[in-house]
N, C-alpha and C positions, 0 to 999 in steps of 0.2 A: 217405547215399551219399557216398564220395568224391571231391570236384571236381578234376580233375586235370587239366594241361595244360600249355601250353609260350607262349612269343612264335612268329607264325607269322606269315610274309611275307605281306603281299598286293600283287601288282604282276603286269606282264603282259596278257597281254591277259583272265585267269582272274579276278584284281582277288580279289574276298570267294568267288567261288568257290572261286576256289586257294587260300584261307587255310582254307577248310573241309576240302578234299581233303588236306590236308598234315593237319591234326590229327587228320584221320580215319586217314592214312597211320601216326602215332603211339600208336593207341588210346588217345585222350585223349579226354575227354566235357568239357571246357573250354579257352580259347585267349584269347591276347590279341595286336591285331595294331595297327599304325599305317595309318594310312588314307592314308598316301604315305610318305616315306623320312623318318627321324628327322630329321635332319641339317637337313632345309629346311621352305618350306613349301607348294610346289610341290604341287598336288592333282588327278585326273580327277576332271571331273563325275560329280553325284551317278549320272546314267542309265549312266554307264558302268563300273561298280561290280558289275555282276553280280548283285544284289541278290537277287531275286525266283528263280535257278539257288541262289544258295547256301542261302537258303532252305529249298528244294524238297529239297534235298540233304542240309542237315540232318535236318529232318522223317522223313526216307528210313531214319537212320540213330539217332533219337533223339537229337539234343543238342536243347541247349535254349538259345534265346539268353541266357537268364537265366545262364547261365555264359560268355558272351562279353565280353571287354572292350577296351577301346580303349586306345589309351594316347596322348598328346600328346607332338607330338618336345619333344624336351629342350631346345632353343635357345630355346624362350619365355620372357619375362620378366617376368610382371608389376609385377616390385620394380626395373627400368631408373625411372634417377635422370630418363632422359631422357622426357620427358611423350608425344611423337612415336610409340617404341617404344614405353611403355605399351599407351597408344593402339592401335598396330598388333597388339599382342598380345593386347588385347582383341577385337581385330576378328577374327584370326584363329580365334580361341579361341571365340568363338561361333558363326562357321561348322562349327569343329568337331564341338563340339556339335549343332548340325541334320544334321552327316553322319552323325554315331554314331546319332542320331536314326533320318534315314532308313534306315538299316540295322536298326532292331530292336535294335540294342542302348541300354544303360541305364547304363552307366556308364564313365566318361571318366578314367582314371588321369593325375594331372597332380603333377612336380614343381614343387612349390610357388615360386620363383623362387631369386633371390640378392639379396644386398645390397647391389653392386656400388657403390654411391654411401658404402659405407661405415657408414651407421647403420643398425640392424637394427631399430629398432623403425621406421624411415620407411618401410625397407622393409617390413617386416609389414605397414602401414597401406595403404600403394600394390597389396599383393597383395591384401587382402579388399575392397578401392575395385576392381579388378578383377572379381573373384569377383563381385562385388554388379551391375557392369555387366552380366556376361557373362550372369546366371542373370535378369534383365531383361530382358536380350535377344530369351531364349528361354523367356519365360511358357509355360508350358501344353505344353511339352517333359519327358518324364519319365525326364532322364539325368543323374544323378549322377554329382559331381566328386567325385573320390576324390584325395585329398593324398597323395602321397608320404612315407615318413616317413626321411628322408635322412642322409646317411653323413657330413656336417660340411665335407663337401671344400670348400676356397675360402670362401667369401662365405654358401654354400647354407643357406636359410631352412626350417627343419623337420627341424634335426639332434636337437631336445629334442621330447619328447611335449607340452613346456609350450607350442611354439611351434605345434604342430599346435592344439591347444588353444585356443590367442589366436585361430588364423584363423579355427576357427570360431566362436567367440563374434564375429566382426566381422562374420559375413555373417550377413543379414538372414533368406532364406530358408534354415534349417538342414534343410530335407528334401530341398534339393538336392546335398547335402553329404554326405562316406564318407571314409574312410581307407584306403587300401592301405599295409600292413603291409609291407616289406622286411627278411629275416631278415639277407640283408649288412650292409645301409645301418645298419639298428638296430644290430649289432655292432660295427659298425666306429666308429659314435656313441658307443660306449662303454657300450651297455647288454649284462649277462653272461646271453647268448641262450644260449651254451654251459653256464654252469656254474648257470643259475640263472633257468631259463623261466617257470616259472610266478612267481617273484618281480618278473618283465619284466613279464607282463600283469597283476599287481594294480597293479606302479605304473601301467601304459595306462590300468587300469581306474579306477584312482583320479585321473586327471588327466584324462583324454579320456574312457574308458569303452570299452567292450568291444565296444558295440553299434554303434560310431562304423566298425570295421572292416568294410569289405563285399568287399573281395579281396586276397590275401597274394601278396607277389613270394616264391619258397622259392629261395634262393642260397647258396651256400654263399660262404665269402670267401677268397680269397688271402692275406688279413691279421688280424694279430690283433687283439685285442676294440682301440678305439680308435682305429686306426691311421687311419681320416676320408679314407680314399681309397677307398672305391668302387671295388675287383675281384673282381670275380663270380670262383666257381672253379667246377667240376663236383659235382654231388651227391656228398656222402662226401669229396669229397676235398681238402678244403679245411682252419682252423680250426674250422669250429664242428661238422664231420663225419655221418657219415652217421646214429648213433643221435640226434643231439640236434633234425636236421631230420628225421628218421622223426620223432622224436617232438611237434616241430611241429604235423606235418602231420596225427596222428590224435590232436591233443590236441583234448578233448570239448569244450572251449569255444567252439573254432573249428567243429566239424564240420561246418557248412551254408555256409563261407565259399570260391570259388573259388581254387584255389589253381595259380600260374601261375610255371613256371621258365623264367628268364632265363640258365640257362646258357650259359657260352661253349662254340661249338664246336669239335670236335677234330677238326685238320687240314682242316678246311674242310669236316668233316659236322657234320650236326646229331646231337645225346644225346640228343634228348628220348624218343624211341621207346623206349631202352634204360635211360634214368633213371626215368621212368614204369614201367616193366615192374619195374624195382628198387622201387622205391617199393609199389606194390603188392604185390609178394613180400615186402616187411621186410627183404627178404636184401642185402648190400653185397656187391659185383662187384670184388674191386680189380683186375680186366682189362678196365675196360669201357670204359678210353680206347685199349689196344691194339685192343679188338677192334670199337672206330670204326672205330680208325684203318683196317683192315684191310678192313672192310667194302666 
């Protein structure tokens, strides 16, 4: 079966219910949301989360938490030179984890940090001395971290499958451990997603391994192979286009893997409804950012 689905807000007073409501609004049977706004790290208590409604609501409707995931805002660091931040990232990061927890869900999508101090293998070492804290932390919790695998921008640690690689040989418990695949981020690292996929996942396979993947960002990019800047485009309409992420997304070796678009939205809607509806048809729309927009 198909995993399919979208980033979906959860805020308000609907909190995880509203995340459910809106992916149901998109015919999606998978979703990935932040458990408070990316940007910070600001959070409502766990009771206030709607928990036990979105639940109820799923169940209603047949999802299955096993395709929900989380994703950690992006301003954490566990590779900060500064010991203080570390620290504070760890701390946060493992409440995280008991949130996703409490919800039922199972896995926590996390970019892997930066090297902001400059040396990259220090930082590698400060990020799985996190990792190792944080899965510590939360003994007898059964929510995998899933590493980002990242577009090069800046400093950012997990732009080579080799470094994805290293972090998990550093951590200790490897069944807490997964990989979220990004079809931008990895193009824009310079691996040819476009001209040469399935040569992408033997090297994965041959470095990391295949089975290391447990959920795929599907993006298209605004730029081309290399370019180490991280812009998402819309399904189809980007670089690496619409047959080469069709083909992604129903390639056999993934088939059991959730798969979750981050597209950007047009004119202030969301695509996901109508990227999904494409996706499932095979068919490329090229009016489907007018016929957002219009919406």
């Amino acid at each position: 079966m198909l995993k399919i689905g979208s980033h979906v807000s959860m805020s308000g007073d609907d909190m995880f219910l509203g995340s459910v409501k809106e992916a149901i609004s998109y015919n999606a049977n998978s979703f990935m949301i932040y458990t408070g706004a990316p940007q910070n790290t600001r959070r409502r208590p766990i009771d206030e989360l709607k928990i036990k409604e979105a639940h109820e609501l799923m169940e209603e409707h047949g999802l299955s938490l096993d395709n929900v995931v989380v994703h950690a805002p992006y301003i954490i660091n566990l590779g900060n030179p500064d010991p203080e931040k570390r620290a504070f990232a760890v701390n946060f990061l493992t409440d995280e984890v008991k949130r996703t927890h409490a919800m039922g869900i199972k896995q926590m999508v996390l970019h892997p940090g930066n090297a902001t101090g400059g040396n990259r293998e220090e930082a590698i070492n400060w990020i799985a001395e996190g990792l190792n804290e944080i899965i510590n932390n939360t003994k007898g919790i059964d929510v995998k971290i899933a590493l980002e695998t990242m577009a090069g921008k800046g400093t950012e640690v997990g732009r080579t499958f080799e470094e994805i690689r290293q972090l998990i040989d550093l951590v200790q418990d490897k069944d807490r451990m997964g990989v979220c695949f990004d079809t931008c981020h990895t193009s824009d690292a310079n691996y040819p997603i476009k001209d040469d996929f399935e040569g992408v996942l033997d090297e994965f396979d041959k470095v990391v391994g295949l089975e290391w993947i447990t959920v795929m960002h599907i993006n298209d990019s605004k730029n081309e192979q290399g370019a180490a800047k991280d812009r998402h485009e819309n399904f189809g309409f980007g670089h690496l286009g619409f047959d080469t992420l069709i083909n992604v997304i129903y390639n056999p070796r993934l088939k059991d893997i959730p798969k979750i678009l981050e597209t950007p939205y047009v004119e202030g809607k969301p695509p996901y409804k109508h990227e999904i509806e494409m996706i499932r048809n095979k068919e490329f729309n090229p009016d489907l950012k007018e016929i957002i927009a219009n919406s």
